[in-house]
C-alpha positions, 0 to 999 in steps of 0.5 A: 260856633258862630262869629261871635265875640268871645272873652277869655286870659292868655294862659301862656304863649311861646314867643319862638313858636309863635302861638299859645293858648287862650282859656276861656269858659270851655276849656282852652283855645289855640292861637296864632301870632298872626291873628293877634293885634299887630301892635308889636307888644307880645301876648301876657300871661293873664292878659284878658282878649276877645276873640272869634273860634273858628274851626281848625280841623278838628278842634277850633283856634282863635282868630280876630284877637283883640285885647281888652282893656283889665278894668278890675280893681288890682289891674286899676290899682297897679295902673296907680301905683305905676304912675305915681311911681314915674311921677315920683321918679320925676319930681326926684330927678328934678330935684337932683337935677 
């Protein structure tokens, strides 16, 4: 494989190990804490990454993790919901206020 970008979900991650599994078109991929964004918030189940497959003795692992932004409509919908639902809870606190 070459360093191109691939796409893929977070198909699960063990936060005490330190790594998980990214799936993608063929088949699932291992990943390392440490070559995902250092941003301090942790992988998701379902969160969708590009990523670079670098040879690992004799399988490949992720490197060069990025997290890519869902632009799918239940992603789009639930962005709504959340920010009406924070502005609901403002407007009511200042109400009660």
């Amino acid at each position: 494989m070459k360093d191109e970008l691939l796409q893929g979900k977070i198909k699960q991650y063990d936060a005490t190990k330190g790594f998980g599994f990214i799936g993608y078109v063929d088949g699932d991929i291992f990943f390392h804490i440490s070559d995902f964004p250092q941003d301090g918030v942790e992988p998701k189940r379902n969160e969708r990454v590009k990523f670079v497959a670098q040879r690992n003795g004799e399988k490949f692992k992720a490197v060069k993790i990025e997290r890519v932004e869902d632009t799918s409509k239940k992603a789009v919908k639930s962005k709504v919901a959340k920010h009406n639902k924070s502005i609901t809870s403002a407007l009511l606190s200042n109400l009660r206020g």
